[in-house]
Each structure stands twice: as structure tokens, then as C-alpha cells.
C-alpha positions, 0 to 999 in steps of 0.5 A, a space after each residue: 432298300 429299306 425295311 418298309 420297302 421290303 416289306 410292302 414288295 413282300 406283301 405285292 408278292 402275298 397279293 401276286 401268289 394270292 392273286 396268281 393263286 385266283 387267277 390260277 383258280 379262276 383260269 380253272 374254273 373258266 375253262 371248266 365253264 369253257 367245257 361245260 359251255 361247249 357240251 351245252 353247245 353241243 346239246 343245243 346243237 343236237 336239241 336243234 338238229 332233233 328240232 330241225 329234223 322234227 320240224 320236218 317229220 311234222 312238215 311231211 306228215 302235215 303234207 301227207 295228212 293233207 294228201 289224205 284229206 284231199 283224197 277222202 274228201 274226193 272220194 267223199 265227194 265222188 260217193 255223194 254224187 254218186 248216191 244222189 244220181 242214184 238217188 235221182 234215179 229211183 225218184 224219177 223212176 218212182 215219179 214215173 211211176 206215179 204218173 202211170 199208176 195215176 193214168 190208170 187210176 184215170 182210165 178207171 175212174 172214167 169206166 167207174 163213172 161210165 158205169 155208173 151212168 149206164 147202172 143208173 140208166 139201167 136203175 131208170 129202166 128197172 123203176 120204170 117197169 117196176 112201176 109198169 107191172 105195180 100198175 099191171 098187177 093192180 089192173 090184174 087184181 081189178 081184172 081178177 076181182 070183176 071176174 071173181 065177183 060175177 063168178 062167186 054171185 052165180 055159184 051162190 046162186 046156183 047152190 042156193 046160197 043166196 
């Protein structure tokens, strides 16, 4: 072997101990990253798990959220129905009521106009004996006066007044 042969084999065994060295270092390195890469996977496995199981906390809540909401919204519904019925209730009670009270008013609204008739009859009635004892009192003055007047003249004349 010659000398260049020597020394270009020495130089291939440099650049194999150099590479064997990086491959070495490489090799290291890449199973570090092997490990990291597995405990990452382990994390993104239980990140999942935990996304997983809230995903179905958060679907159970939703239900039961739901659940609720159906509740509240029967119940909301039933008190209505009942609010308005009694509701109903009160205003037919009140409408019935009225109507009553509105007969009544009826009834005295017919006496008020029947006594007020029979007062006008009886107004009549009085006008017309008022204008009676005006003409009698008057006929009673006359009277008096044509009695008075013959009187007065016969006691004048009978004290010499004349």
C-alpha cells in the first residue's frame, strides 16, 4: 500500500470516528427527542383524556341545563295558565258585577223617573190649588171690601162722621 493509500484510509477512518462520533451524537440526541416525543404523546394523550372527559361533563351539564329549562318553562307556563284563569275568574266575577249593579241602577233609574212623574203631577196639582186660593183670596178681599165699605159708611154716619 502506498503512502497516499494510507493516508486517504487514515483520513476514511477521521471521517468514520467523526461520523460514527455524530452518528453516536445524533443517535443520542434522537432518542432524547424519542423520549421527549413519548412524554409529549403522553401529555397529548391525557390533554385528551381531560378534553374528552370534559367534553362530556359539558355534554351532561348542557342536558341537565336543558333538563331545567323544560322544567322552568312548564312551570312557568302551568303558573300563567293558572294566573290567567284566575284572572279570568275575577274579571267575569267583576263583569257579573257590573251587570248587577247596572240592573239595579236600571230599577232606580225607572222609580226615579216614576217619581219624578208622580212629583210632577203632584207640582200640577199644587199650581193648580195655589192659583185656586189666589183667585178665592182675591174673591175674599172683594168680599171683605164690599162688606167693609157699607160698614165703615154706616158707623160714620152713625158717630156723625159724615
Amino acid at each position: 500500500m502506498n503512502k497516499k493509500n494510507i493516508l486517504a484510509a487514515n483520513s476514511a477512518l477521521d471521517n468514520l470516528e467523526q461520523n460514527s462520533s455524530r452518528l453516536s451524537d445524533l443517535v443520542h440526541e434522537l432518542t432524547e427527542l424519542k423520549e421527549d416525543l413519548s412524554v409529549l404523546k403522553d401529555a397529548v394523550k391525557q390533554a385528551h383524556d381531560i378534553s374528552q372527559e370534559g367534553n362530556e361533563k359539558l355534554s351532561a351539564f348542557t342536558k341537565t341545563v336543558e333538563e331545567v329549562q323544560d322544567i322552568l318553562a312548564q312551570e312557568i307556563r302551568l303558573r300563567i295558565t293558572e294566573s290567567v284563569a284566575e284572572q279570568n275568574s275575577r274579571l267575569k266575577d267583576a263583569n257579573e258585577k257590573i251587570t248587577a249593579l247596572d240592573a239595579k241602577l236600571e230599577v232606580l233609574k225607572t222609580e226615579a223617573l216614576q217619581n219624578n212623574s208622580a212629583t210632577t203631577e203632584v207640582l200640577s196639582v199644587v199650581k193648580q190649588i195655589d192659583k185656586k186660593l189666589i183667585s178665592f183670596k182675591k174673591k175674599l178681599y172683594l168680599f171683605l171690601i164690599l162688606i167693609l165699605v157699607p160698614l165703615i159708611y154706616l158707623l160714620a154716619d152713625r158717630f156723625g162722621l159724615n
